[in-house]
C-alpha positions in Angstrom: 174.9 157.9 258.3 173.7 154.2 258.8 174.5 153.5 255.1 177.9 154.5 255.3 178.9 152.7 258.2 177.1 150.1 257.0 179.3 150.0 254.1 182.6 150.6 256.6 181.9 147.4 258.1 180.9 145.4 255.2 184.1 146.8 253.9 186.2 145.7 256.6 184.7 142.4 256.7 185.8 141.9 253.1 189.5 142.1 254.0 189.2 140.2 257.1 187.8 137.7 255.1 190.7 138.1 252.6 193.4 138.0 255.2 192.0 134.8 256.6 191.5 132.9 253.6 195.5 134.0 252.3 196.6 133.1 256.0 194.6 129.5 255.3 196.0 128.9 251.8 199.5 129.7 253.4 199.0 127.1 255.9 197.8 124.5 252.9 201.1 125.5 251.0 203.1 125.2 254.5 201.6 121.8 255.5 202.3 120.7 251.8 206.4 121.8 251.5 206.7 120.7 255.1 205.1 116.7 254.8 207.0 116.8 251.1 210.2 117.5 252.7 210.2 115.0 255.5 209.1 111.9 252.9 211.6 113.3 250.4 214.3 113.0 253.0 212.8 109.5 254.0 213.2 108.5 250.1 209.9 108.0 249.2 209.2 108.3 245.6 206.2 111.3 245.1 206.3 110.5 241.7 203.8 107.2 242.3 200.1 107.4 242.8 201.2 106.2 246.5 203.8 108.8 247.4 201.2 111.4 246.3 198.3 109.9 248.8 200.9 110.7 251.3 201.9 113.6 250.5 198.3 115.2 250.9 197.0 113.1 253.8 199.9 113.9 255.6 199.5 117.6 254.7 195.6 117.5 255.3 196.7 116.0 258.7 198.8 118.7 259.7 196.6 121.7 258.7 193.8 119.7 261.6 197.3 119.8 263.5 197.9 123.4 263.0 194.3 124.5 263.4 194.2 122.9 266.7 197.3 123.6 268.3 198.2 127.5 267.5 195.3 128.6 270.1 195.9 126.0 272.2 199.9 126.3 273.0 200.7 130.3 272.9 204.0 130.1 274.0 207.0 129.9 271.6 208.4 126.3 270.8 205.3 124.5 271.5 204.2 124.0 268.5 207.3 123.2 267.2 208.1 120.4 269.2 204.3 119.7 268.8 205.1 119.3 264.7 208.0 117.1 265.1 206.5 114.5 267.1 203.7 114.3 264.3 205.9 114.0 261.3 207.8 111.6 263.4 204.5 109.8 263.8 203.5 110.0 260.4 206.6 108.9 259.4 206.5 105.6 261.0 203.4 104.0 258.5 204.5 106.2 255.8 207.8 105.5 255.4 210.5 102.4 255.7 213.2 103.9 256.7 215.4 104.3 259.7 213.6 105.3 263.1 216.7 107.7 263.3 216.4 109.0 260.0 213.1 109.7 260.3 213.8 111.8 263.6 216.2 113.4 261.8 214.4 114.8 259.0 211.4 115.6 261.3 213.3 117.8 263.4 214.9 119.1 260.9 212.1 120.1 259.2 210.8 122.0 262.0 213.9 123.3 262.6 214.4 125.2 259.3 211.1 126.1 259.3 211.6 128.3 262.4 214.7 129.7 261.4 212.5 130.8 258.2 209.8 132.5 260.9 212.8 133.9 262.6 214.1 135.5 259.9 211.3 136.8 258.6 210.1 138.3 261.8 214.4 140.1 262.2 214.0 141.5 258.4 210.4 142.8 259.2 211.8 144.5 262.4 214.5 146.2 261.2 212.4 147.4 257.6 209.3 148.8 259.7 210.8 149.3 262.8 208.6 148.0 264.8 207.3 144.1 266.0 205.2 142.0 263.9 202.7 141.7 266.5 202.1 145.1 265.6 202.7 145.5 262.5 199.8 143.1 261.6 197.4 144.5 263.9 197.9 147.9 261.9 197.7 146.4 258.7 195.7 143.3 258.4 197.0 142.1 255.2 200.5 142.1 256.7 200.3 138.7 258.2 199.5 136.9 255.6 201.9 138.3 253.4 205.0 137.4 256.0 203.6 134.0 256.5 203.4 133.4 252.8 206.8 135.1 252.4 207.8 132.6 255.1 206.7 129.4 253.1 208.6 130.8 250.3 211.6 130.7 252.1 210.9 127.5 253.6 210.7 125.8 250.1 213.6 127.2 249.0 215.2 126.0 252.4 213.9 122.7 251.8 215.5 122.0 248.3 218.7 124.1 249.1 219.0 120.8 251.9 217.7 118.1 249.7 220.6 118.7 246.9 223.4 119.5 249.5 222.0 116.1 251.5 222.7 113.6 248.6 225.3 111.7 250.0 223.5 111.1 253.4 222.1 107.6 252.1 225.8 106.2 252.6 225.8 107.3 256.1 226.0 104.8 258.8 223.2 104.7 261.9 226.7 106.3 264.4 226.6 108.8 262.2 222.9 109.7 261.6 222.7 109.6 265.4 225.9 112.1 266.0 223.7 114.5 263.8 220.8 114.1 265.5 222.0 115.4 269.2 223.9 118.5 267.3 220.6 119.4 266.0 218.6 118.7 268.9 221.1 120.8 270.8 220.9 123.9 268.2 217.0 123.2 268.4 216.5 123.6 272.0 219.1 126.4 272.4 217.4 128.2 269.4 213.8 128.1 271.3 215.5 128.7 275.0 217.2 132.0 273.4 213.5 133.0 272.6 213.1 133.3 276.6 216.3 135.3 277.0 215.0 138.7 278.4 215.4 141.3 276.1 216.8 144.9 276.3 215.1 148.4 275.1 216.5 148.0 271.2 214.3 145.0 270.3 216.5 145.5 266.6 219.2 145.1 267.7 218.0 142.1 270.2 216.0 140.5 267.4 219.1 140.4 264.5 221.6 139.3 267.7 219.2 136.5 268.5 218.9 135.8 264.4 222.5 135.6 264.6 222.7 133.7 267.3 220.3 130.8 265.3 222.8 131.3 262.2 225.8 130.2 263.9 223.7 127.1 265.4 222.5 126.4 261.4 226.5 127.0 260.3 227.4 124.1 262.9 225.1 121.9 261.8 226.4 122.1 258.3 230.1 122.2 259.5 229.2 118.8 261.3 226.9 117.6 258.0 230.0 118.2 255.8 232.6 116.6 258.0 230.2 113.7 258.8 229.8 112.8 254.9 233.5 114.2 253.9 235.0 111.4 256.3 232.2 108.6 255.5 233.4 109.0 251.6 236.8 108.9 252.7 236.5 105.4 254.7 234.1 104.6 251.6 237.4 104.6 250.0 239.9 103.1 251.8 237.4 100.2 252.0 236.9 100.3 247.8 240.8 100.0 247.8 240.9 97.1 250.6 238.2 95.4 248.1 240.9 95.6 245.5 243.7 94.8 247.1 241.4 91.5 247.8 240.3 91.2 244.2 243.9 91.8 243.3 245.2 89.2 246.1 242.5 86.8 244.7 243.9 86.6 240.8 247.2 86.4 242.3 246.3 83.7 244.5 244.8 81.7 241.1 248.1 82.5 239.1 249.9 81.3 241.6 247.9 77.8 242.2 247.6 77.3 238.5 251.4 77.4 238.1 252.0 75.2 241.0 249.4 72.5 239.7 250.6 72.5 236.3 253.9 72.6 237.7 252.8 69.2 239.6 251.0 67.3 236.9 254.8 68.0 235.2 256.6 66.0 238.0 253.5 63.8 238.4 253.8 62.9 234.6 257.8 62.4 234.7 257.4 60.9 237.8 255.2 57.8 236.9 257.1 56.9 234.4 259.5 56.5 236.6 256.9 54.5 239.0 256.1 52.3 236.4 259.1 51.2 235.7 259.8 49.9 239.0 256.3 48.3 239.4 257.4 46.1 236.3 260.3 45.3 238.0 258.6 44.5 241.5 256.0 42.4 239.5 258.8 40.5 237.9 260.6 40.0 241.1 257.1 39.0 242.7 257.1 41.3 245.6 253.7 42.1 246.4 253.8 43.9 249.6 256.5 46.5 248.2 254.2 47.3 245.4 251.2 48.0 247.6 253.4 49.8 249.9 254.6 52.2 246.7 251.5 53.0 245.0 249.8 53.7 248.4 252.8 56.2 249.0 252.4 57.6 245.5 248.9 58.0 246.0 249.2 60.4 249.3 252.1 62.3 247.1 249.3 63.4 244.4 246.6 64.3 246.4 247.7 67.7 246.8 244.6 69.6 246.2 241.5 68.1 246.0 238.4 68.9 243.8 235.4 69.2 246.1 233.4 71.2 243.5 233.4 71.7 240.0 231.5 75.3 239.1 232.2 75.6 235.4 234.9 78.5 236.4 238.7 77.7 236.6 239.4 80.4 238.6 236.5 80.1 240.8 237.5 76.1 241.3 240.9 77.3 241.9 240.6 79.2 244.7 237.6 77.4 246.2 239.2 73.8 246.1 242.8 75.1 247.4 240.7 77.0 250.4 238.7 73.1 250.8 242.1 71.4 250.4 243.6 73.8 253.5 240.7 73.6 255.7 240.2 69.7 255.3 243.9 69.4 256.2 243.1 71.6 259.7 241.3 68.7 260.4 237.9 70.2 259.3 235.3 67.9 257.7 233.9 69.4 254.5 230.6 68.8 253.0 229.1 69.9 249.9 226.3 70.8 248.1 226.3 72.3 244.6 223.6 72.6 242.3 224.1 76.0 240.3 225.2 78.3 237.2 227.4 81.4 238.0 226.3 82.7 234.6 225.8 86.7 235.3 228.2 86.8 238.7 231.5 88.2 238.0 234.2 85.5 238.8 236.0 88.2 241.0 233.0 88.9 243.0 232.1 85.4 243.8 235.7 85.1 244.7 235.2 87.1 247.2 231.8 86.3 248.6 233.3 82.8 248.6 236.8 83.3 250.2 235.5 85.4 252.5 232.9 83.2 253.6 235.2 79.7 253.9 238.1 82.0 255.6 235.9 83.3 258.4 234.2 79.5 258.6 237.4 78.3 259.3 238.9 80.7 261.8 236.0 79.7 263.6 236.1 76.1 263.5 239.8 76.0 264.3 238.4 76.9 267.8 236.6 74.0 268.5 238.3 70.8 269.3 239.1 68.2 267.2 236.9 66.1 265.5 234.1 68.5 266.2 235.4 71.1 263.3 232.8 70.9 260.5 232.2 73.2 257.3 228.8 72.8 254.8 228.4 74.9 251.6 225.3 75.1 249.9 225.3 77.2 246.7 222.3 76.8 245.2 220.9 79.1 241.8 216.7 79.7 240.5 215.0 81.5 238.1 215.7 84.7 239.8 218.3 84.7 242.6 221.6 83.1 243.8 221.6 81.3 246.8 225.2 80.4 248.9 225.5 79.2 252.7 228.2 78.0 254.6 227.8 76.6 258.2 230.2 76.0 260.4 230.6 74.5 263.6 231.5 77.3 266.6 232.7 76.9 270.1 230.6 79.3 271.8 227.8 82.2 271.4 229.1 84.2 268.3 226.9 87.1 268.8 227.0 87.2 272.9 231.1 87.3 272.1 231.5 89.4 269.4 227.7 91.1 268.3 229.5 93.3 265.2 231.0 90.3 264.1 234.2 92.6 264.5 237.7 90.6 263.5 239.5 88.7 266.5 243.0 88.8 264.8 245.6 91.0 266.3 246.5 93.7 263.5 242.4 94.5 263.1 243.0 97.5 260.6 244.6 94.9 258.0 241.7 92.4 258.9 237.7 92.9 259.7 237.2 93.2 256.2 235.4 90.1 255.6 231.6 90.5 256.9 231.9 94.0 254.7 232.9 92.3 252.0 230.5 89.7 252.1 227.4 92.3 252.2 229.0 94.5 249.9 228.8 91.6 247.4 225.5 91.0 247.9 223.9 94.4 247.6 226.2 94.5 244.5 223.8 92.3 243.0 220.7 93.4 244.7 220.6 90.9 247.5 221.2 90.7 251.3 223.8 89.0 253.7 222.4 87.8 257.0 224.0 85.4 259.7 222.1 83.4 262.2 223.1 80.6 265.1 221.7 77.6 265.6 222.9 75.5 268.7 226.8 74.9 267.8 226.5 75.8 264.3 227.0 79.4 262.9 226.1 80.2 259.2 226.2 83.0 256.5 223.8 83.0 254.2 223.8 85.6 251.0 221.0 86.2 248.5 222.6 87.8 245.1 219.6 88.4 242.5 219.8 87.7 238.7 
């Protein structure tokens, strides 16, 4: 009698055992999939011998996490919102990116997880007809097999999200935060439906709740879709304002490059003309009519002026005609050259430079007169590109106008210059930043080699 309920309980201590050790590899796997979503989604690279020293520090981190809080917090949704304030914590050393991406993905993470509980929980219901509660407690190898089952559906979750999320990295911070409230929204209406008292059919209760979470997931995704369908399509309309301004450039060029050979034509007929009555003046002996001519011929040909010479014809086109305008608006120009365009593309620098010396001087046509002054810098080393233009300003730039948003009238034909400058620069691997100092404003952007 002793030996065989000796060997009873030796045997049932063998699958307790069992159970707990598959219920504590589950939780490894969980905490694994779960941290290797939320970097994924952050960007990080797991491939590198950092990513991976995250990825199981974080996880070891959340097992402790786990371990800790399931006896602690009983109720349901507390240790939910208990494991997206630590990935949102771990996030913030682990990761560089946005402090509203990385709320994102941590509640999102969380979020699908649940829904994978839930759904796991419905299915077992409505198969074995009866709660998991006590469906575990009648077989003890039950539990770990759902919450294993669970993990599996969380991973394929996970990667089902990660390929249908590729676009999000175009997505502006508006946008990241309008997808944050929707899914804190479902999120707390997912766990407050949990406290919804129930009727006697707990099936029929459990799959309407289920459903319930479903049509909260299918709004998120509705709202993901829309969010990225209408970024591309302003993604778009700003590729095709960049061309009409790349196409608007090599017409501006054309057109300058007829009208100055056009004028070295009537400057060439035209002194011949000139000298001819200089000989005569000369013979005649009037000196003050000939200084009086030449200084009027002089003003006649100085038409556009060359203020910089960059090895591109194109480039010096468009720069020096933009130089020529601005100096007669009364703005004093000064310059600073020292580098090689070799490796820009002459429409590009078109374009970081027009835009630049247009918005430099819309702004210093608002200061008075004689106060209206425009530096360029351009500047090349080893490994980068380096192009500022100050300008004098009237005011506080970024108290008036903190977007640096266009101040002309039609603003959906305009406002695409501060775009266009960054987009430039990030073309090329660089950065576009603007800064004020006293009465002078000034872009500065980085392009890399």
């Amino acid at each position: 009698m002793w030996e065989a309920v000796s060997e009873n309980t030796f045997s049932l201590f063998d699958v307790s055992d069992l159970a707990c050790m598959l219920i504590w590899l589950s939780r490894i796997f969980q905490a694994l999939i779960f941290t290797r979503f939320v970097l994924k989604f952050q960007y990080t690279d797991l491939d590198l011998t950092a990513g991976k020293l995250k990825l199981l520090s974080g996880a070891a981190l959340y097992v402790i996490l786990l371990t800790l809080a399931d006896p602690v917090i009983p109720f349901f949704g507390g240790t939910e919102a208990v494991s997206v304030v630590f990935f949102f914590l771990l996030s913030l050393p682990f990761t560089a990116a946005k402090l509203y991406l990385k709320a994102f993905s941590s509640l999102l993470c969380v979020f699908a997880g649940a829904i994978s509980q839930k759904a796991a929980e419905t299915f077992s219901l409505l198969i074995f007809n009866r709660p998991s509660e006590l469906l575990f407690a009648e077989n003890i190898l039950a539990e770990p097999a759902v919450f294993a089952s669970v993990q599996l559906i969380n991973l394929a979750v996970f990667e089902l999200i990660l390929r249908f999320s590729r676009d999000r990295a175009n997505l502006e911070k508006k946008e990241w935060l309008f997808l944050l409230w929707i899914l804190i929204i479902s999120f707390a209406a997912v766990i407050l439906s949990e406290y919804i008292p129930k009727g006697k059919e707990k099936g029929f209760d459990s799959l309407l709740s289920f459903g319930v979470t479903l049509c909260f997931c299918a709004v998120i995704i509705i709202c993901f879709n829309m969010t990225v369908k209408l970024n591309r399509e302003k993604e778009e309309r700003e590729k095709t304002k960049l061309s009409d301004q790349q196409n608007e450039f090599r017409k501006h060029y054309a057109e300058n490059a007829v009208k100055q050979y056009d004028e070295i034509k009537r400057i060439r007929h035209d002194m011949k003309h000139s000298y001819g009555v200089i000989q005569t003046l000369l013979g005649e002996g009037k000196t003050e009519e000939i200084f009086a001519f030449i200084q009027k011929n002089a003003e006649l040909i100085a038409g556009v002026e060359i203020f910089m010479d960059l090895g591109n014809d194109t480039v010096n086109s468009l720069l020096n005609s933009k130089l020529s305008d601005a100096k007669r608006r009364g703005i004093d120009i000064i310059c600073n050259a020292d580098i090689s365009l070799a490796g820009i593309d002459e429409v590009d620098i078109c374009g970081l430079l027009g835009n630049m010396i247009d918005n430099a001087v819309e702004a210093c046509e608002k200061c008075a007169e004689g106060k209206r002054v425009m530096e360029i810098t351009m500047k090349s080393f080893e490994e980068k590109y380096l192009f500022e233009v100050s300008n004098s300003v009237s005011g506080n730039v970024f108290e008036e106008n903190s977007a640096l948003n266009t101040t002309k009238e039609e603003k959906e034909l305009h406002g695409f210059g501060v775009k266009s400058i960054r987009s430039v620069a990030e073309k090329y691997g660089g950065s576009a930043c603007f800064v004020q100092e006293g009465n002078m404003f000034r872009c500065d952007a980085v392009l890399m080699r």
